[in-house]
N, C-alpha and C positions, 0 to 999 in steps of 0.2 A: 555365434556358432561356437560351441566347445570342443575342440579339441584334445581329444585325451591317450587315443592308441599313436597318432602320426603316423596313419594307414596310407600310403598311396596305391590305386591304381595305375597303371601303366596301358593304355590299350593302341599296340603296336610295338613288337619286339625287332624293328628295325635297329638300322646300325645310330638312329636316333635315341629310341627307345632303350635299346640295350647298353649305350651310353653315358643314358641319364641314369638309369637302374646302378649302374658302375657308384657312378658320382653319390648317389643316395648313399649306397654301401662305404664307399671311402670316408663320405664327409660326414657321416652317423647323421642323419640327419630325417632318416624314417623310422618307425619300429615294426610297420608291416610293408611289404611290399607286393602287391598279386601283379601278375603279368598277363595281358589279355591277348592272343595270337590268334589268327585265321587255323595257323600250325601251330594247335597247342604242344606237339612234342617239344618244336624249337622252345617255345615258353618256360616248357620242365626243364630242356635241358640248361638255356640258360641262369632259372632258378638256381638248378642243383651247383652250376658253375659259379655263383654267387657265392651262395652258400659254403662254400670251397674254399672262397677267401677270408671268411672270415677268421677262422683261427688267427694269422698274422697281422689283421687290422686292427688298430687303434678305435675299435667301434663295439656298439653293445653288441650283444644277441639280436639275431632280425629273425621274426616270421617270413620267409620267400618261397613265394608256390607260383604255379601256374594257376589262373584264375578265367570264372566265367563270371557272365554278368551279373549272378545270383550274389559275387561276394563284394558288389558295388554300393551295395545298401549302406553299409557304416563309411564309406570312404570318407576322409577326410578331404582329400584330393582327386582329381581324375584326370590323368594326365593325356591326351589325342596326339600322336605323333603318329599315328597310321597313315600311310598313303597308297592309293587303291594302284593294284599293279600295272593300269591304264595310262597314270597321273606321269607320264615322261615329259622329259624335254625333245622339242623337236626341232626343226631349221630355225624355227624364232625364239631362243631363247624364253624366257618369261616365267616370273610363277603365276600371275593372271592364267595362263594360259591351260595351269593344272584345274584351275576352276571345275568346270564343266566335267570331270574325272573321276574329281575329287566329292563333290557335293552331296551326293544321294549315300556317298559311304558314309561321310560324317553327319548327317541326317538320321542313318540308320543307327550307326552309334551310338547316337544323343539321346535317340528315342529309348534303347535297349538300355543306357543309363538311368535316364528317367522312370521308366518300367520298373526297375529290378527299387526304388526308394530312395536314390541317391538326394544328400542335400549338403551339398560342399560346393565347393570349389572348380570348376572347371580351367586349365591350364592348356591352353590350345597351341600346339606347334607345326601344326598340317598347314601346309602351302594352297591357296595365297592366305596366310595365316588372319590379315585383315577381315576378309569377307567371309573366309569360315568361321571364327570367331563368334560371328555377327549372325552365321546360321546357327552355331552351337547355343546362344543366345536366348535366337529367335524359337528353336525348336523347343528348347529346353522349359523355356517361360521362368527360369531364375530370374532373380534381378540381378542388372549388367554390371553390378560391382564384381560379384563372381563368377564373370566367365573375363576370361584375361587372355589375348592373346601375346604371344613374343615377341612380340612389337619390334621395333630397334634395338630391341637387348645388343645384338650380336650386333649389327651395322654402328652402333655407339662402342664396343670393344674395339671393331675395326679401327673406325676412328682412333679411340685413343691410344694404340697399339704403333699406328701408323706417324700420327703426333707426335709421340712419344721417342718415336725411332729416327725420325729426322733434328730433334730436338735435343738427343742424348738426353734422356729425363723417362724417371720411373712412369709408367702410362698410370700408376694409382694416384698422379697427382697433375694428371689433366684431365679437367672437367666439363663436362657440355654432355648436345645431348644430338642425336641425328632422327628426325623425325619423321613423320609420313608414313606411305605405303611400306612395308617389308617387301622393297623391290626398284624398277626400275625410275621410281618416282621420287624414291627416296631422298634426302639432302642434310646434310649437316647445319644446325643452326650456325653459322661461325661467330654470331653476332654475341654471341653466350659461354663462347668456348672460354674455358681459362686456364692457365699454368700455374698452379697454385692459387692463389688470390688474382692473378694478375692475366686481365685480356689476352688472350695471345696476338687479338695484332696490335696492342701495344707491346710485346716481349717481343714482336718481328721488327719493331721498329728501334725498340732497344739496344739489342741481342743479332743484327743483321745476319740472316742465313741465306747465301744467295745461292745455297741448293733446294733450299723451303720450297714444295712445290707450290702451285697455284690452290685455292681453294676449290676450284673446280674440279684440277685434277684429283684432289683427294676423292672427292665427292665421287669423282666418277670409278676410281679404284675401288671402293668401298663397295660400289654398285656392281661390279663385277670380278672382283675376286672370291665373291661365291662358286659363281659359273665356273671360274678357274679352276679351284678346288674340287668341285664336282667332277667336272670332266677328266679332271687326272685320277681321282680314287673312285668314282662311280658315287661319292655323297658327300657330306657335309656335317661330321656328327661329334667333334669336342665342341667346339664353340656353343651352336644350339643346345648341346644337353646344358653344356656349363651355365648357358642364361636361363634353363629350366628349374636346377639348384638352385643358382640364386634364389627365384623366385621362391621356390621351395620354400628354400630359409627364411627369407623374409614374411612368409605365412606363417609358419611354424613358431617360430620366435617372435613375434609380433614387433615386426622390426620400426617400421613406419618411416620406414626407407624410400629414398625415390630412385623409382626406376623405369626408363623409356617400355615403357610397352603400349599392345596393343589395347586401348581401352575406350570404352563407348565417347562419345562427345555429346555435352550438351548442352551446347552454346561456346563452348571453349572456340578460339579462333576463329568464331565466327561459323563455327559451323554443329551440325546437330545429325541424328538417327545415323549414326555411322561408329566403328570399329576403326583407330590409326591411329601409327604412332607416333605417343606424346608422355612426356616424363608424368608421373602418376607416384602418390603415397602409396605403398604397398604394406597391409598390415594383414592379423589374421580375420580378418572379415572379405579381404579380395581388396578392390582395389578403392580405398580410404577417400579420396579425390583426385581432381587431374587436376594437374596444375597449368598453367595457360604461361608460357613464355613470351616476352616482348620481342619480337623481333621483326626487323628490318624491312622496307617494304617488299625486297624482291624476293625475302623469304618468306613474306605473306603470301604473294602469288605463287610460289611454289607448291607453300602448302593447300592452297586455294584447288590449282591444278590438278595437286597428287586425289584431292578429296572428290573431286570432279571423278575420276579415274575410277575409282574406287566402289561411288556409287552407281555407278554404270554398271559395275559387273555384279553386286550384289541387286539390282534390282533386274537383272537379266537371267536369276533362277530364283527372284525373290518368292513364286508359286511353291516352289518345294519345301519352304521353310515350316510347314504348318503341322500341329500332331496328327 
């Protein structure tokens, strides 16, 4: 795929959306930007407010408009962060749960991408990001190098943010990775984690910290400090834009980076026809290979578990996926 304007689409001007759009403009790192809205005004006025900052940024000149599906043909990218006004949280927590909300909107999507000539990139951030992914995929008929979802981007920040702060040590130089579902299934490899070169639980055993919490408890922090977040601002939207940038860049500059996301499986871990998250080459063709980490047996069954989970719900609207 060539890459020559570093067009993104955006379709959903959410406080996700409008986020990422931010991130794109700060870190120069598009040269078009269209914005796709249900409320196309919101979409212009965002543009126009875009546009506004440029003067004072360290960033070229950007194309930024509000856009419809007609201007998805050249996209380089196509970024899904729309969530159908249905798709809440209710007494049971969950993004599983947004499933069923969320599916026929990002189906409709896929297809109206499809339609208008798209041949790039799909970057999927809609909740439960695993099993949409997997319909964006399915609907799409690309091959599943290029539909990418955002995996553990953000539950791998967490982590190392949280590492980082019990350990007094810059979180850019603790390394690992947290895999599985983008959600309650989720888990930290620990078996892979590192402090520079060095295991961390050999640095705990070195280094004794007898405020370090448990492994578990991290895990479980990680799993619901989303929820936490959310519930006090009503979202959840530096982090996820920031793991959308990443990815960005890593496309755009053909980084050949690795990075936890959500990417097809096929045979990795022992498992196959699924979407979850697992550290993956990211270059400008999508997602380069997944890499398959060694780990532990009780992290095998977890990811065993989490896969179990997963396919359950995607073969529970798996009818809807078809053009």
């Amino acid at each position: 795929m060539k890459i020559n304007n570093k067009k993104v689409v955006i379709v959903g001007a959410g406080a996700v959306g409008s986020t990422y759009a931010h991130n794109l403009v700060v870190d120069d790192l598009a040269d078009e930007i269209a914005i796709i809205n249900t409320n196309k005004s919101k979409a212009s006025a965002n543009s126009l407010d875009l546009l506004h900052a440029l003067p004072y940024l360290n960033a070229a000149p950007k194309n930024i408009y509000a856009a419809d599906y007609s201007d998805v043909s050249d996209a380089d990218i196509v970024v899904v962060s729309a969530n159908a006004p249905s798709a809440t949280f209710g007494k049971n927590p969950g993004r599983l749960q947004l499933l069923e909300n969320n599916v026929e909107m990002i189906r409709d999507i896929t297809r109206k991408t499809m339609d208008a000539g798209f041949d790039g990139i799909f970057l999927v951030a809609s909740n439960p990001v695993d099993v949409l992914a997997q319909v964006v995929a399915e609907v799409s008929g690309l091959p599943k190098h290029r539909v990418i979802g955002t995996g553990t981007l953000l539950e791998t920040s967490r982590m190392r943010q949280i590492v980082a702060e019990k350990l007094q040590i810059n979180p850019k130089s603790i390394h690992g990775y947290v895999l599985a579902e983008h959600g309650k299934s989720s888990f930290a490899a620990w078996s892979n984690v590192t402090v520079g070169a060095i295991p961390l639980t050999t640095w705990l055993k070195k280094y004794p910290n007898p405020e370090f919490p448990t492994f578990d408890k991290i895990d479980q922090e990680i799993r619901e400090v989303g929820l936490d977040i959310f519930m006090q601002k009503g979202n959840t939207s530096y982090g996820i834009a920031a793991s959308l940038a990443r990815l960005t860049r890593a496309i755009f500059r053909n980084e050949s980076v690795i990075l936890p996301v959500s990417a097809y499986l096929t045979g990795e871990y022992g498992q196959s026809d699924l979407y979850t998250g697992s550290p993956a080459i990211i270059d400008r063709t999508g997602v380069r290979a997944v890499l398959e980490l060694e780990l532990s047996q009780e992290e095998q069954e977890k990811f065993k578990a989490s896969t179990v989970l997963l396919k359950e719900n995607f073969d529970s609207i798996k009818e809807k996926c078809t053009l």
